[in-house]
N, C-alpha and C positions, 0 to 999 in steps of 0.2 A: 378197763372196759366201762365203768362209771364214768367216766371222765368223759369218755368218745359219747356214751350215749344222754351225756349232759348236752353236751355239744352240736350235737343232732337233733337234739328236740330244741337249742335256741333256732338253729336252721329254719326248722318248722314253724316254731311261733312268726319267725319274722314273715316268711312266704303266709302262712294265716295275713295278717295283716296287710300285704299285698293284694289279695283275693279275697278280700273280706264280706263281697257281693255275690262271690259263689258260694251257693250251697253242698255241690257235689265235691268241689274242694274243703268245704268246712268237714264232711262227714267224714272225708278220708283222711283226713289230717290228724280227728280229732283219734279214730280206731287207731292210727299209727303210733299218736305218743300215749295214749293209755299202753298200748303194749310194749311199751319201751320201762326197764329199770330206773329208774329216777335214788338219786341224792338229794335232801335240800342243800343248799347252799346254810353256813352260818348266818345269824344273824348279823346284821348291818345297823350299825349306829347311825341316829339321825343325822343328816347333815343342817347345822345352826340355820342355811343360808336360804334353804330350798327343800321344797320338797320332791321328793320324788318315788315315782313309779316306777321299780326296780322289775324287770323281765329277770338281768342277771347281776348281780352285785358288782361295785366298781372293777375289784379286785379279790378274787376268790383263792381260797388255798384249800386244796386238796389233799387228803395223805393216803399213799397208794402203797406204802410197807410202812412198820413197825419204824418210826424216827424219819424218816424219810417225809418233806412238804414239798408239796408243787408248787411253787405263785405262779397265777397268771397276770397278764400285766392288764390295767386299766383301757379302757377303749371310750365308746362312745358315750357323753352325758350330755340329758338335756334337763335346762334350767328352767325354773318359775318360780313368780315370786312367791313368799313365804306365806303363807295362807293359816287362817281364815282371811277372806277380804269381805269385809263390806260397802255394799255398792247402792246406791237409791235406785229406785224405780223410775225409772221415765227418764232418766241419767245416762251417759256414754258406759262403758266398760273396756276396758282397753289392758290385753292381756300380755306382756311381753315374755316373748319363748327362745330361747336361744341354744344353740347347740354346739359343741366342741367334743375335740378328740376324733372324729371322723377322718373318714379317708374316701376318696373319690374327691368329684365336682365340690368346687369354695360355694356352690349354692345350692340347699338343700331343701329340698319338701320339705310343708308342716303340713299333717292333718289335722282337726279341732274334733273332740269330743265331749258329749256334756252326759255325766250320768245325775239324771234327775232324782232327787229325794224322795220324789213318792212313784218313782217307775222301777223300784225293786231290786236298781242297778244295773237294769238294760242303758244299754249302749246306743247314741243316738248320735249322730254323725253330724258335724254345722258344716263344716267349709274345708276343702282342701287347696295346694297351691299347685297341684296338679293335674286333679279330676273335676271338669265341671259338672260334671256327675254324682257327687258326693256327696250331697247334704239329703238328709233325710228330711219327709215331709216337714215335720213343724217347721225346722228350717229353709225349706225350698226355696218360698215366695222371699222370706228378708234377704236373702243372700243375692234371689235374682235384682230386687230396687235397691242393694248396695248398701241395705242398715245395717245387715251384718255383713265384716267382709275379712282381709284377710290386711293386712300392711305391712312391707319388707322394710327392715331399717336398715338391712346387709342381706351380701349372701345366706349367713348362719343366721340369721337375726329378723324375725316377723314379731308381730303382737295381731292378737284377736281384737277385733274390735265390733262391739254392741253397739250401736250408736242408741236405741231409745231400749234400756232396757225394762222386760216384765217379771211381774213375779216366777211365773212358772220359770226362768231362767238360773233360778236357783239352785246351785247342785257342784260334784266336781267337776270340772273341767280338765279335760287331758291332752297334753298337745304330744302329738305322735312324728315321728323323724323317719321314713323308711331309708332302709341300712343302702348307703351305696359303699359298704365294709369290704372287704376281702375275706374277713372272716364276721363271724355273729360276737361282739361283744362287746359291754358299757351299756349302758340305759338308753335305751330308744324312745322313750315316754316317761313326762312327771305329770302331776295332778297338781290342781289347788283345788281348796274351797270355797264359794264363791257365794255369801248370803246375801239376798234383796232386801234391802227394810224399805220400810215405805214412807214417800215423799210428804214433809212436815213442812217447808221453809216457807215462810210467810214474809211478803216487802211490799208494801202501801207508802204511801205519803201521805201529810195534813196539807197540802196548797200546791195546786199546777199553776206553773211559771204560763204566763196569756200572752205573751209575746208583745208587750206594748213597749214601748219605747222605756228606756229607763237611762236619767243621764249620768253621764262620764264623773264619776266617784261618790254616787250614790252604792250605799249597804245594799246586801243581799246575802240571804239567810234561804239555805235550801234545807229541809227535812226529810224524813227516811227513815219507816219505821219497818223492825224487820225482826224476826224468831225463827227459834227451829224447837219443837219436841222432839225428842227422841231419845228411845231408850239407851243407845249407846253414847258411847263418849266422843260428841264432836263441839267443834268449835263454830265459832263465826267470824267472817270477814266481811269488812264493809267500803266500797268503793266510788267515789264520785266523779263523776267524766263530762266529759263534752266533748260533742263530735261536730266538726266544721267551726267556723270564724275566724278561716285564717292566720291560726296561734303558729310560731313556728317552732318546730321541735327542737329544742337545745341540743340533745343530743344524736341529730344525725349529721352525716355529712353535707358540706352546702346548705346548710339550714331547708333542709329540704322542709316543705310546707305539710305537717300533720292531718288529719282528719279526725284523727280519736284522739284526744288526750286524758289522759289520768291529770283529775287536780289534784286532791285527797284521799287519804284512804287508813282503814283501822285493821290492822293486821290479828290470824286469829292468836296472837298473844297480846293484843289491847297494845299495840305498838303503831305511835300515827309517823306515814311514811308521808312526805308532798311529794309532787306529780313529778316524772323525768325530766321536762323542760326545766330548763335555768330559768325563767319567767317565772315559774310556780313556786320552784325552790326559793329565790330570791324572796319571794312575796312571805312565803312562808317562813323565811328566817327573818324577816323585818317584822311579823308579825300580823301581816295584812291578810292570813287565808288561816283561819282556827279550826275545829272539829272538835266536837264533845260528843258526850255519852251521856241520854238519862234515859235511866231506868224507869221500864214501863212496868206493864199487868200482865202475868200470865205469859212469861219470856219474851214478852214482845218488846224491845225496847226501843229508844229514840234516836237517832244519830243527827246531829246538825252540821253541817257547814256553815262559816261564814266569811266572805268576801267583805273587808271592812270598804272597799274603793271598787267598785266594777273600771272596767278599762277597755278602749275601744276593740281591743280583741277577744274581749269575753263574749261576747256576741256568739249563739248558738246554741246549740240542740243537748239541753242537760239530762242525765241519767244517773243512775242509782242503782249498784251493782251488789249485792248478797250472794257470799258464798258460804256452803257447809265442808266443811274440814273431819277427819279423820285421820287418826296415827293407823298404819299397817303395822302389821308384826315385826316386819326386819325397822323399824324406827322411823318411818320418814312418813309424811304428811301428803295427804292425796286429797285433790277437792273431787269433793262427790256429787256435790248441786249448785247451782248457779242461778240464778233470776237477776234479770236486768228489768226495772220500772222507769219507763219514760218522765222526765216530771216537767219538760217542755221546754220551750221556744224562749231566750233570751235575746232583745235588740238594744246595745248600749250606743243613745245617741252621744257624740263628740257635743263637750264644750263648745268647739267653733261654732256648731250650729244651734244648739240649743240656748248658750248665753247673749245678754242682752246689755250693755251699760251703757244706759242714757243719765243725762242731764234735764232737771225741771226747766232750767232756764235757756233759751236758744236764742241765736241772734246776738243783737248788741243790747247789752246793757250799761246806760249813763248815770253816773253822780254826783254828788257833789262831794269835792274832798269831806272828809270828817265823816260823811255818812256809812253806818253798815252793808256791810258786802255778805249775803249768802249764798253759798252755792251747795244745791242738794245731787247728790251722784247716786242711781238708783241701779242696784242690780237685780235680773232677774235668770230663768232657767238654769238653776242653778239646783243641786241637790239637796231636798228636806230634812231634816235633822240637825242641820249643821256642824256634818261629818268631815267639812272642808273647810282649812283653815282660807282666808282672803287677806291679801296687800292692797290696801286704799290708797292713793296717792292722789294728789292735787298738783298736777304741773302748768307753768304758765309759760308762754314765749314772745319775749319780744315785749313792746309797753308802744301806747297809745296816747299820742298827743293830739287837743284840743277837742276837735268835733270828728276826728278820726273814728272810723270802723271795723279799717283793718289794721290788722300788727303791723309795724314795722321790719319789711322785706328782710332776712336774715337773723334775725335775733334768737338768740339760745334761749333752747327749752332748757326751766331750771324749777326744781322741783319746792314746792311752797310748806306741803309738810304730806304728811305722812301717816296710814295706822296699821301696825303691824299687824299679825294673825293671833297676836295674845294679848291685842289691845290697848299698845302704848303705843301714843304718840311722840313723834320727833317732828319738827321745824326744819326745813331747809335752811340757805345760807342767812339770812334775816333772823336772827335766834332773838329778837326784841319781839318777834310776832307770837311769841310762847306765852306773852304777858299780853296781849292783843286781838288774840284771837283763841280761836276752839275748833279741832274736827273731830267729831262725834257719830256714831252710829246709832239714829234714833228709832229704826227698828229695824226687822231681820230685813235687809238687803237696801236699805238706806242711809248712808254715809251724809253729813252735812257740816262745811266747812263756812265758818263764820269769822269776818275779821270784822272785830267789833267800829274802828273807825279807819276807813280808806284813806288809803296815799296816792298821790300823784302816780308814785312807782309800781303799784298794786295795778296800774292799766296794763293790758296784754289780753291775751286769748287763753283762756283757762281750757284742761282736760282732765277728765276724771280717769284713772288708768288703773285698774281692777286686776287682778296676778289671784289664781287659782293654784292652792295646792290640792290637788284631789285626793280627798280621804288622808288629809294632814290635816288636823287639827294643827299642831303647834308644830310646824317643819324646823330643821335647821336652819340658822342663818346663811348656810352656802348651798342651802338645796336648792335644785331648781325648781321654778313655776312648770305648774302643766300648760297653762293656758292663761293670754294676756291681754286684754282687750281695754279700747282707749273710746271715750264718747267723743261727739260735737265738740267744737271747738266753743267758747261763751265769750265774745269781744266785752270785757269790761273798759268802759272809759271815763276818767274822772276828771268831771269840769274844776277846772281851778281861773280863780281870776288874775287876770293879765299884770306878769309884774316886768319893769323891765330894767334894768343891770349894767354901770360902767363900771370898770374898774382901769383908772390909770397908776404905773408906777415911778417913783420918780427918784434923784439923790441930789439929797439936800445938799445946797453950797456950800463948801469949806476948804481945807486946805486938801494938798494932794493927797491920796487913800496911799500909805506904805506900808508894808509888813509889820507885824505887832499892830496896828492900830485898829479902832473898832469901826467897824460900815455900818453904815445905817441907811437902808435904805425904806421908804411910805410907801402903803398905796391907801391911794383915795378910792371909795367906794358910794356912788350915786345909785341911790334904792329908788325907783319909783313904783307904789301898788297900794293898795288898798286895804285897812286892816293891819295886825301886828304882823311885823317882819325883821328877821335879824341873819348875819351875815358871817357864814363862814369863809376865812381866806387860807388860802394854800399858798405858800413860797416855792418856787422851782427855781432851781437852777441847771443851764446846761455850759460846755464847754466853750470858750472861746474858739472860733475856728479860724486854723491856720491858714496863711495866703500860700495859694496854689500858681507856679511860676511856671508857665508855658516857654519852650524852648525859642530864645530867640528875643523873648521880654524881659523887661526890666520888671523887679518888683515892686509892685503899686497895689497900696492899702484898697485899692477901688477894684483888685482884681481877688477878693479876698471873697468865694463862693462857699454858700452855707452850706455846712456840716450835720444832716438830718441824725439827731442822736436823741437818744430817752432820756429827758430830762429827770432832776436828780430830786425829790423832793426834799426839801430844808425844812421846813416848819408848818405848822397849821393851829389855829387859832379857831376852834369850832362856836359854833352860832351861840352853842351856852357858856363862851369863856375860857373853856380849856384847853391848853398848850398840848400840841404835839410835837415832839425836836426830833428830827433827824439828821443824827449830826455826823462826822467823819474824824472825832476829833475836837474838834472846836467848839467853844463855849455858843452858845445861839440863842437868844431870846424872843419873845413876840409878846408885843401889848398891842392894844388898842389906846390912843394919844387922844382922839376926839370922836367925835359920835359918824363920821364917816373916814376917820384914816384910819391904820394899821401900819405899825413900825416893827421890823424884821432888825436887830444888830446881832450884829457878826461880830465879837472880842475876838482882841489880841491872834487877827484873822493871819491866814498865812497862802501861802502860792495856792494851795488848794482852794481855795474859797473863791478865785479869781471865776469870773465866768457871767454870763450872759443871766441874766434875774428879771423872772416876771411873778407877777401874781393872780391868784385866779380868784374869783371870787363866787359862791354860791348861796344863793336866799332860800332860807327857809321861814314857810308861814306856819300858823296855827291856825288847827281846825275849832271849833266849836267846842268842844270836849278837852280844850285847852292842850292838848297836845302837839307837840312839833313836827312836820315831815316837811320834805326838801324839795323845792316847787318846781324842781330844774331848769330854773333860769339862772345860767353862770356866764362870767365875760373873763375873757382874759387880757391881762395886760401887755404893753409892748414891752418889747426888750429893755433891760437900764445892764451896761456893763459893765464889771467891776475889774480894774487894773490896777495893782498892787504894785507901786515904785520902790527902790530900793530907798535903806535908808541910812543919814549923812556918814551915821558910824561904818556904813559897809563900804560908802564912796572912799572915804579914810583911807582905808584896811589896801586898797589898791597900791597908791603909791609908797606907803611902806612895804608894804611885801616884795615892788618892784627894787625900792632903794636897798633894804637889806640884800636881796638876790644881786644886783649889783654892785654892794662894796665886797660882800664875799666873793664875787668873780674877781675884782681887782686884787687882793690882798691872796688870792691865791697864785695868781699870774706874779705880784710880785716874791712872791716866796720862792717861785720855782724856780726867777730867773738869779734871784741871790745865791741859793743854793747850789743852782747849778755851773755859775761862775766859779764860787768858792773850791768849789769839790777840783776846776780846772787847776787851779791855780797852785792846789796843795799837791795837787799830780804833779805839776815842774818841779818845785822845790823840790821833791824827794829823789831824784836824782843826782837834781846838786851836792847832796850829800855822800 
């Protein structure tokens, strides 16, 4: 009978709660279960996970004789999270309620209740997913503009949601399930608690970003100062962003193009995360995007970023994110306030447009050999500090004869020298210009290259050619340039006076040239110029070429068509005396015999050395400062050919090699035919016997 008339009064609660808006049903409802027998139920241990507002215990046991227990089985239970929660004022509130163990429809009503702390524990009704008639006054008006409202995650599965909450919102909340059961039982309503504290979070900044142009690897340093008081225990988090400039997001598909990116950010365990893109991260593990912490006044503390190289996708609209944190009961972290501080407008102009490298000098400039050569190379928009490392370079193309202006059509650019980003110089292919010259950087964005006394070779068209590493100071040798820019062309031309150059070669008379013996072959060199002059000679040789016998002709030395081949250099004899041999073998010497020949011998020369000999001749004069350069006036000489005849002891070696092969042919031809008689002859006798 207890049992039946437990059972009857859950009936009744649930129908109350269905009709919660009549009266004449509350009054009859409530005469009928006061006149009803009542049992408590045991007490119910808390559940760790949730709390709950028990109508009837999960699972109740009953005992209806002496040893004898009922169980009834579990039915309905509705979840919330584990409370106390604390919540900020002016802050969202977002309640997740969820229900299991039901039977009927997978989608189930929620009604929302709030009993306020100072309303005595009247019952005050927010929001149903039923009745749009349900919200009592305080609540009417938020519910009708959507501040408070209700959000389904599932069928079993809604949350409350406060979007700006007040203090008077403070209080339990109960979220209610009416039964679509077949029978009444399991918990149809839990509670939490829900305390408002009041909004502390404070985020300013020292310097709004003006939106001026700022160029391509130039520093930038955002700040971001931000606190919370509060009597509870929460945390801070700090976040730095930009929204628009075109970044693209590393991580979506298609590189879809962002509008919001996370660059930085301080987690509230003081843990620095970079932004989701691979751009950021990359930056951030090279080192190039920092974040620190200093400690202010009064909890208020600093937070910096900094951008060691802005880059043309930083461009845009930067912010400063402050969050307040909270651990709940069941262990997990909830953010409770948020402010976002605009701190402005970033425009990062590009290198291409903003840099500049010119040359002081334009046009053509003429001199005279010996004299000094400087050229100044001026960079400018370029970013202050000197956050970026620079590649200087001095390239020339092509060289300039006489009263000439321009290069000569075709001529390789070829680099003169060079100044790293950590300030050492190197020389292109001319490594004597190390002792000759200097390029130097004589203030912040002026390079100047100086060859202390000019050469003939030194004419061509000069360019200064400037390679940016942005926000490298000291890059790798194999990084790449961001940005590469070349000035004006500068026609140097260097007057030298008129020299001019034979050189014939010739072989001296004597007996025939045969194998083993030495060649000698002169050349004469006729200098006419002005001033000291001295003469470097080069020995070439090329092939002799062979006669080419068209079908139907006889061979004739006069059809004998040259063989265009790379001559072979043999020796050189340079302007200050010194021998160069290249040799294949064979011994090779070069002197000088009189003040205009030059002698080339060839020892104990062999088949190889045979071949077609000229020599080349080049003048070099001295400038003023007594040094040497090579005026390029060169002649070359005609052909001298060298034919190596056999000799008498190889002539010899013929007709004995013949004679022996011919007495051995006979004395074998007579062996055979003796032998072969003999062998007949001793055949007959043997018979005779």
């Amino acid at each position: 009978m207890e049992a039946l008339c437990l059972v009857l009064r859950r009936d009744m609660t649930n129908a109350f709660h269905s009709s919660v808006s009549s009266s004449l049903a509350f009054s009859s409802l409530s005469a009928l279960l006061n006149s009803l027998p009542t049992t408590p139920p045991p007490p119910i241990p808390p559940d760790p996970l949730h709390t709950l507002s028990a109508t009837v215990a999960p699972q109740a046991v009953f005992q209806t004789q002496p040893g004898v227990l009922l169980h009834h089985a579990a039915g309905r239970d509705v979840l919330l999270p584990v409370g106390t929660l604390y919540r900020v004022a002016g802050f969202p509130l977002s309640l997740p309620c969820a229900v299991t163990g039901y039977e009927g429809a997978r989608t189930q009503d929620f009604e929302w209740f709030l009993y306020r702390e100072d309303a005595n524990g009247r019952q005050i009704g927010i929001v149903s997913t039923r009745d749009q008639g349900f919200p009592y006054a305080p609540f009417l008006g938020r519910v009708r503009s959507g501040e408070v409202r209700v959000e389904r995650d599932s069928g079993d599965k809604a949350r409350l949601v406060v979007q700006r909450l007040r203090p008077d919102d403070q209080g339990k909340y109960e979220c209610y399930t009416p039964s679509t059961d077949s029978s009444y039982q399991g918990n149809y309503s839990a509670t939490v608690a829900v305390k408002v504290i009041p909004d502390t979070l404070q985020i300013s900044y020292t310097r709004k970003l003006t939106g001026q142009p700022m160029p391509e690897g130039a520093e930038l340093t955002l700040t971001c100062s931000a606190g919370v008081q509060s009597k509870e225990h929460t945390h801070l988090s700090i976040m730095f962003g930009k929204r628009g400039g075109g970044g693209v997001s590393g991580g979506r598909a298609g590189g879809e193009v962002s509008t919001l990116q996370e660059i930085i950010s301080l987690d509230r365990a003081l843990g620095i995360t970079p932004g989701s893109t691979q751009s950021y991260r990359k930056r951030y593990d090279d080192g190039e995007i920092m974040l620190e912490k200093r400690n202010g006044v009064g909890g208020v503390d600093t937070y910096a970023v900094r951008l060691r190289a802005v880059q043309p996708d930083d461009s845009g609209s930067y912010f400063c994110e402050a969050s307040q944190w909270i651990p709940d009961p069941d262990g997990s972290w909830q953010r409770i306030a948020q402010r976002t501080l605009e701190i402005g407008n970033l425009t990062v102009q590009r290198l291409s447009e903003s840099m500049r490298v010119t040359s002081t000098l334009s046009g053509r400039v003429s001199l005279q050999v010996g004299s000094p050569l400087t050229l100044t190379c001026q960079v400018s928009g370029l970013p202050s500090g000197g956050t970026s490392g620079l590649l200087v370079q001095w390239l020339k193309r092509g060289s300039l004869t006489g009263d000439a202006v321009t290069a000569v059509a075709g001529g390789v650019e070829v680099e003169v020298a060079r100044m790293r980003p950590d300030g050492a110089v190197s020389w292109g292919d001319d490594l004597s210009r190390g002792t000759g010259g200097a390029l130097e950087m004589v203030t912040e964005g002026s390079y100047t290259l100086r060859l202390f006394s000019a050469r003939p070779s030194d004419s061509g068209v000069y360019r200064c050619s400037v390679s940016v590493y942005a926000g490298r100071k000291n890059p790798a040798p194999s990084a790449a340039a961001t940005f590469t820019q070349r000035s004006e062309g500068i026609s140097v031309n260097l007057k030298t006076k008129e020299v001019l150059v034979s050189a014939v070669a010739q072989l001296p008379r004597g007996p025939l040239l045969k194998r083993g013996s030495t060649v000698t072959l002169l050349c004469n060199v006729t200098v006419t110029t002005t001033g000291p002059a001295q003469v470097q000679v080069l020995w070439l040789r090329r092939p002799i070429p062979e006669p080419v016998i068209t079908k139907g002709d006889q061979a004739d030395p006069a059809t004998l068509l040259p063989v265009e081949e790379t001559p072979s250099p043999v020796a050189t004899l340079t302007y200050d005396g010194m021998a160069q041999l290249f040799t294949n073998g064979s011994e090779v010497s070069v002197d000088r015999v009189s003040a205009i020949t030059y002698r080339l011998r060839v020892h104990a020369a062999s088949l190889e050395d045979q071949g077609l000999y000229v020599c080349q001749a080049e003048v070099w004069g001295q400038d003023p400062h007594g040094g040497w350069y090579n005026t390029q006036a060169k002649a070359e000489s005609l052909a001298i050919t060298v034919y190596l005849y056999a000799r008498a002891a190889d002539l010899l070696l013929i007709p004995l090699v013949i004679g022996v092969s011919s007495a051995l042919f006979v004395g074998i031809v007579i062996i055979s035919t003796v032998t072969c008689c003999f062998m007949k002859r001793l055949a007959r006798q043997r018979p005779a016997k």
